[in-house]
N, C-alpha and C positions, 0 to 999 in steps of 0.2 A: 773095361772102364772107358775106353776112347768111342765106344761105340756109344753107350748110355753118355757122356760130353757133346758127342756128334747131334745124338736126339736131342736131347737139351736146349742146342744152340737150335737145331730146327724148327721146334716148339715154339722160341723163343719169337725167331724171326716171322712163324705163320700171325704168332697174337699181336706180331708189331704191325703187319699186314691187314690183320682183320681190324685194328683202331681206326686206319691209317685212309681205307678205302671202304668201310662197311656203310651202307646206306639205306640203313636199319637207326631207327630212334628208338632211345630208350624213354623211363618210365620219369629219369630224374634229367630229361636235357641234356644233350651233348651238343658240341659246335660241328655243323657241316657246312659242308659247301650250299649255296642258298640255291632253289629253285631258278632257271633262268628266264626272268619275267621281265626283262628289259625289253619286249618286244612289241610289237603295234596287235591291241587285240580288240575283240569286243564282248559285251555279256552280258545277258540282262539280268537284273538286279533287284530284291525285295531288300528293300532298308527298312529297320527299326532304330530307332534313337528315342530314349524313353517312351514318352505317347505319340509320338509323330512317326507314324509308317508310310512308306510311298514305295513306287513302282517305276521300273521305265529299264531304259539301256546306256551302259557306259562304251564308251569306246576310248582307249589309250592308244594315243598314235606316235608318242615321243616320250622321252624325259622330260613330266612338266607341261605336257599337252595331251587336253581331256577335253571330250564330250560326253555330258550329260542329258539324256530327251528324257522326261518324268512322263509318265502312261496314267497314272492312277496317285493318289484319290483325285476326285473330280475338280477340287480345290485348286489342285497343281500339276494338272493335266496343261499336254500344251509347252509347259516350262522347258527351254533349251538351255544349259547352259555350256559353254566354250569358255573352256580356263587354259592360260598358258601362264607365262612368268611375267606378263606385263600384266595379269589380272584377266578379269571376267568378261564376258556379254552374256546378258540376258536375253529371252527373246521371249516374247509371251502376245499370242492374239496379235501378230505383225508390229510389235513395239518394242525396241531393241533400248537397253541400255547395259554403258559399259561401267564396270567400277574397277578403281584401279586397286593392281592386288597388296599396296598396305593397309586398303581402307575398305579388307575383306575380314569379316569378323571372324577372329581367330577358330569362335567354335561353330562355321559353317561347317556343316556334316557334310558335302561334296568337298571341300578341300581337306577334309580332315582324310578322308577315304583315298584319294588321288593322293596324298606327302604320305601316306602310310606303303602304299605298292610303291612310289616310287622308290622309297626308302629300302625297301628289301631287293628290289627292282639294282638298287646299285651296291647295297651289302655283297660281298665275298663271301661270307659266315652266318649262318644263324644259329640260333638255338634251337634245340629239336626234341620233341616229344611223339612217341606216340597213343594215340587217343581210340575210343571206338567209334568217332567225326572221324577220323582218318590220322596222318603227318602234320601237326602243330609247328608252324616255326614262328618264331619270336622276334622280335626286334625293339628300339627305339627310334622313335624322330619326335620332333619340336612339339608335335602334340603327345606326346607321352609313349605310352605303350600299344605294341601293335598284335597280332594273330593275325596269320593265315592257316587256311586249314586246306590241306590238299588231299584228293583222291590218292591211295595208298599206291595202287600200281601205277597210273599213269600219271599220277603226279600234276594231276586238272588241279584246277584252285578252284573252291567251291565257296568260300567264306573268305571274308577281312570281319574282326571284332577289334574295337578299339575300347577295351574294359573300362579306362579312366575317364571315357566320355560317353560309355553306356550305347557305344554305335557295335550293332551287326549290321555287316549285307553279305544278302545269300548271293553266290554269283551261279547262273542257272544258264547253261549255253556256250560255253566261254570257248571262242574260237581265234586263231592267229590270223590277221587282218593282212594283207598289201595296200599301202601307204603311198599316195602318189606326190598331194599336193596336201598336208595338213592346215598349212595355213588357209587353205580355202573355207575351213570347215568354220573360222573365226567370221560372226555377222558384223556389220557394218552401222555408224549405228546414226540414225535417220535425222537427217537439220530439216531446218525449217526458214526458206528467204521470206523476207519481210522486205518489199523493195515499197511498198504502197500501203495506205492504210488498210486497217483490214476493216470486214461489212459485218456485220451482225452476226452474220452465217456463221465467217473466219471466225468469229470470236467462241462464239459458242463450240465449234469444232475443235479450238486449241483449249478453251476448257474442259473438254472432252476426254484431249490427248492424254491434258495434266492428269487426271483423275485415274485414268488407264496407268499414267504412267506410278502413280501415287500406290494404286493396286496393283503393281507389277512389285512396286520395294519392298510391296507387304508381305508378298508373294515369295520373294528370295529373303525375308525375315525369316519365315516360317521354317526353311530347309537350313537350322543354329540349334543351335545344343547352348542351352542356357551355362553360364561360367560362371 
């Protein structure tokens, strides 16, 4: 009888062990410890958000510090942007503008993408499934609901889906970065001295600008998930 007690308690303590450190997901979600993605990486990216698909490379260099370069469509080739926590720059065909981040539209699809890593990025916990995409982990932030999807054994992160606003990006590449000077990566963004009147030329040129720059906000329109 002491020996079948002895088993017992054994059994008892392997199943409290196997909860406790198993790093296996099941079919209905469990909480684990969350991937560690708090770190300076890069990857390049195919986004979907309903009809609007684009291309290019992110790179996360902080908590809250992002770059974005778009490759494709031809539309929005060209587009850089640099997000931290004071907001954006834009950079498009040598014309920079900055907007500040309360007056970034909530359903831009690069901010939606960047609060969602970071958000797992500083979770302890997720919820976990797994899929035949690979390791599901789950989370919230400010814009709703989030997915990652990670490679099974080496635990690469290949996807973010953000279901409630209809965003995938496939992440294709994704490598750990060394970070020297991230503030560098922030552009700068271009004045314009007026010490004298301007000639015909001048005028015509900073109508130019405007128009550039008119097609540039139309341009960072375009990469929003209608609300």
């Amino acid at each position: 009888m002491r020996k079948n007690g002895r088993g017992i308690v054994i059994i008892s303590i392997l199943l409290v062990i196997s909860v406790l450190f198993c790093t296996g997901c099941k079919d209905g979600g469990i909480l684990v410890k969350s991937p560690d993605l708090n770190v300076p990486f890069q990857s390049d990216v195919k986004v979907q958000a309903g009809e609007l698909e684009f291309e290019g490379t992110v790179k996360r260099y902080g908590m809250g510090i992002w770059n974005m370069a778009v490759t494709a469509p031809e539309t929005l080739e060209g587009l850089n942007i640099s997000y931290n926590d004071e907001g954006v720059t834009a950079e498009l065909d040598g014309l920079t503008m900055e907007i500040a981040m309360e007056d970034i539209n909530s359903g831009a699809v690069f901010a939606q993408i960047f609060k969602a890593v970071d958000s797992a990025a500083a979770a302890g916990t997720l919820s976990c499934t797994d899929s035949e995409d690979g390791k599901i982990f789950s989370g919230e932030f400010s814009g709703g609901t989030y997915k990652l999807i990670f490679e099974p054994q080496s635990l690469t992160p290949t996807a973010v889906e953000i279901p409630s606003a209809g965003i995938f990006c496939e992440l294709r590449g994704f490598s750990i970065i060394t970070v020297t000077d991230p503030s560098s990566q922030s552009g700068q963004t271009a004045q314009t001295e007026q010490s004298a009147p301007m000639s015909g030329t001048e005028e015509q040129t900073v109508q130019s600008e405007e128009t550039a720059v008119q097609s540039l906000e139309t341009t960072i329109s375009i990469v929003e998930t209608e609300q």
